[in-house]
C-alpha positions in Angstrom: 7.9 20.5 25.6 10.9 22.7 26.1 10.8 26.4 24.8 14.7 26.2 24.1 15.4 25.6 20.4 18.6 23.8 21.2 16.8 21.5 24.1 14.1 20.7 21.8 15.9 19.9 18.5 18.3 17.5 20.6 15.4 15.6 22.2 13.8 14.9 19.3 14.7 11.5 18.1 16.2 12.2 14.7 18.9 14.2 16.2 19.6 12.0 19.4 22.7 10.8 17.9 24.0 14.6 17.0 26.8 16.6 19.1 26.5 19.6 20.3 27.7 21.8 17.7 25.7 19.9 15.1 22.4 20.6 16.6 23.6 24.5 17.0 23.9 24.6 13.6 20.6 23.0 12.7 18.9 25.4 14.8 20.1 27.9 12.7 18.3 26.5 9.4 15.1 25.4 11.8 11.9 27.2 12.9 8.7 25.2 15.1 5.3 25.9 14.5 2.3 25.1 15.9 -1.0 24.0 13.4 -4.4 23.7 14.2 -6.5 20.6 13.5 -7.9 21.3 9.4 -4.9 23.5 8.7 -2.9 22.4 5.5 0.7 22.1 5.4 1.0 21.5 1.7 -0.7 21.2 -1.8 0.0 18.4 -4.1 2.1 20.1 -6.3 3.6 22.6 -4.2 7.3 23.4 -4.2 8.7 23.8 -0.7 12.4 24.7 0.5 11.6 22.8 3.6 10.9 19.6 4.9 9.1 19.0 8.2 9.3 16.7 11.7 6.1 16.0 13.2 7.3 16.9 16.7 4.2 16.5 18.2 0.5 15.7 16.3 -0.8 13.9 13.2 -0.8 14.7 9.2 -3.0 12.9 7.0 -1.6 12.6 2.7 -4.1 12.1 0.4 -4.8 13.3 -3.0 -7.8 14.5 -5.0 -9.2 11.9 -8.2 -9.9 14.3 -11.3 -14.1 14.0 -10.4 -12.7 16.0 -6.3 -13.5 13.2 -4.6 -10.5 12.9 -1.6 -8.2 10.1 -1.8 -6.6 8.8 1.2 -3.1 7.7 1.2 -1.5 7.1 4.5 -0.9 8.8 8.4 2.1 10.2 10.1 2.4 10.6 13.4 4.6 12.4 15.9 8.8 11.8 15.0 8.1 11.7 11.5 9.8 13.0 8.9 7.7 14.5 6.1 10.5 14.5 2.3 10.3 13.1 -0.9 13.7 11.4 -0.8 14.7 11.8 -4.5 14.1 15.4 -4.6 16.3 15.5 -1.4 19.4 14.7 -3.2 18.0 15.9 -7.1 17.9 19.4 -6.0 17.3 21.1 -2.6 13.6 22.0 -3.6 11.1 19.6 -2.2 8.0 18.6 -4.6 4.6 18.0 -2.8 3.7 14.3 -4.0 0.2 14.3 -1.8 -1.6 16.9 -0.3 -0.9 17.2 3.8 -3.4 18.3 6.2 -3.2 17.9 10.0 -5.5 16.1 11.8 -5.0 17.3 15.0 -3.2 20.3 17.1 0.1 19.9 15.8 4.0 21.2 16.1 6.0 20.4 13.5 9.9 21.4 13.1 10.1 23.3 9.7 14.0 22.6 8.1 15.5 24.7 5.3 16.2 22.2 3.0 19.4 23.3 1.3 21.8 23.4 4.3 20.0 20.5 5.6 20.9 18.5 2.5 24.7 19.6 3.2 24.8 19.0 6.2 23.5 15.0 5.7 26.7 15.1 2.9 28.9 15.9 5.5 27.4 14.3 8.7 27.8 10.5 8.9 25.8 9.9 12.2 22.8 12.5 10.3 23.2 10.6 7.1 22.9 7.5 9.1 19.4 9.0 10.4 18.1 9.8 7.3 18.4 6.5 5.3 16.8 4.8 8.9 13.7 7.7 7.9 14.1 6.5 4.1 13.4 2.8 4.8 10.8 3.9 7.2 8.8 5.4 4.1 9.6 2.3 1.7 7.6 0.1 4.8 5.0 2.9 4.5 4.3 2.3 0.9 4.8 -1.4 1.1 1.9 -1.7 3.2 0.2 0.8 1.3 0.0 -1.6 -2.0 -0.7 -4.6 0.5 -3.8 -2.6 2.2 -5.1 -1.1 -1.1 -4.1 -3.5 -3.9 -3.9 -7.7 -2.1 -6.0 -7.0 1.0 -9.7 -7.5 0.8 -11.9 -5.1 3.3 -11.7 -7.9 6.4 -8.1 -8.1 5.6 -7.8 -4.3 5.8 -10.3 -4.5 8.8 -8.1 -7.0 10.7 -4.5 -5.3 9.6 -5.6 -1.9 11.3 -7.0 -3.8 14.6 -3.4 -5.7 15.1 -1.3 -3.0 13.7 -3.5 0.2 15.2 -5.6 -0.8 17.7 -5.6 2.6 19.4 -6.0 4.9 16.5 -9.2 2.5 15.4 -10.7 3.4 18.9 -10.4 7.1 18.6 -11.6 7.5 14.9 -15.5 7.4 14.0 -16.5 4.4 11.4 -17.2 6.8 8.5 -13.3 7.7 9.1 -12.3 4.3 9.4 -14.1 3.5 6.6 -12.4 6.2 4.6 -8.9 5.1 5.9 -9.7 1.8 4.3 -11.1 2.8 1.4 -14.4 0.7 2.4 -18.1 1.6 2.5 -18.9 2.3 6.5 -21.8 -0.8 6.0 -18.9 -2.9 4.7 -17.4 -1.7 8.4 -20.1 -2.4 10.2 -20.7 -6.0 8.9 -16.9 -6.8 8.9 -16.6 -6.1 13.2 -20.1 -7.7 13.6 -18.8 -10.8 12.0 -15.2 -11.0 13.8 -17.4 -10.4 16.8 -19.9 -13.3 16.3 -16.8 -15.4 15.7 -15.4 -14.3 19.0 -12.4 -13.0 17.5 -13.2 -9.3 18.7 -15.7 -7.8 21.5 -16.9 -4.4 21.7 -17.5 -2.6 24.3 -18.6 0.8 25.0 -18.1 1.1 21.5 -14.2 0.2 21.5 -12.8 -3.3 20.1 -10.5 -5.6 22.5 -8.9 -7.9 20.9 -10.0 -12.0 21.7 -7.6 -13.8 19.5 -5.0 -12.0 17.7 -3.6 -14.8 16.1 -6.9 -15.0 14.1 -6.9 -11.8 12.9 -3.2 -12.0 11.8 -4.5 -14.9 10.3 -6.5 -13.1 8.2 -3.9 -11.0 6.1 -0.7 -12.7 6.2 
């Protein structure tokens, strides 16, 4: 990762597009910084005059039920933009919908919001970015509602395997589990029976993928 602002803001890939002078004056309105694993970047309910790029790392949005038990809500991962689109253009102060903590070492690119929002006014090939960020988000939440409201745990089970094979191999069950919104028993009887099928082996405790077809199968 390059230690020159200007090299660094035009390699990332929200800016690709930019010229020159544009990402000069980004860099103006722009600070990095680096989070540890645990550290929060925001409260639900925060107001913010920034909005963030995961340059490089994970963030985890959840929120908290009135009875503190953690709720969790989705992942993004490295070139992801972190804003609450109506605020964006409402006024240049960002409300917190979730809360954000980072689930790994992190550096995120930290963006005054106000001359970022005139800037994306003024900057076709920026604005252009943006709405490609925007319809990112709507996918987000789409498969939110699918996962949480239509699927059934195997469904959700079978959804992370196609869609996030790699993550599902890092994480312990009890995360998975928590991801899912599933007990880790429900887990644990889900991959043994997608395994006894043949649809799914394990081995040294990771899951390769037999028949993928059966496990889209599943949800769609």
């Amino acid at each position: 990762m390059s230690n020159d602002p200007l090299e660094l803001i035009s390699s990332l890939p929200l800016f690709d597009s930019l010229q020159r002078d544009d990402i000069e004056k980004i860099a103006s309105f722009c600070s990095v910084r680096h989070h540890k694993a645990g550290d929060v970047l925001f409260y639900e309910k925060d107001t913010k005059d920034a909005i963030y790029y995961i340059i490089k790392g994970s963030v985890k949005f959840y929120k908290v039920d009135r009875f503190d038990n953690e709720i969790f809500l989705y992942k993004l991962y490295s070139n992801s933009l972190i804003f609450n689109v109506s605020k964006l253009i409402d006024s240049f102060f960002i409300s917190c919908y979730a809360n954000a903590e980072f689930l790994e070492d992190s550096t995120v690119l930290s963006i005054q919001s106000e001359p970022f929002r005139e800037m994306i006014y003024s900057n076709h090939r920026l604005m252009t970015k943006i709405l490609e960020e925007s319809f990112k988000m709507i996918q987000q939440m789409q498969c939110i509602i699918s996962r949480d409201v239509v699927f059934d745990g195997t469904a959700k089970v079978a959804h992370m395997l196609v869609n996030e094979l790699e993550t599902f191999n890092k994480l312990k069950k009890h995360e998975i589990a928590y991801m899912l919104h599933i007990q880790p028993e429900t887990l644990s009887r889900i991959l043994n029976k997608l395994t006894r099928n043949g649809t799914i082996e394990i081995e040294k405790n990771s899951v390769v993928i037999l028949n993928t077809q059966e496990l889209k199968d599943i949800y769609e």
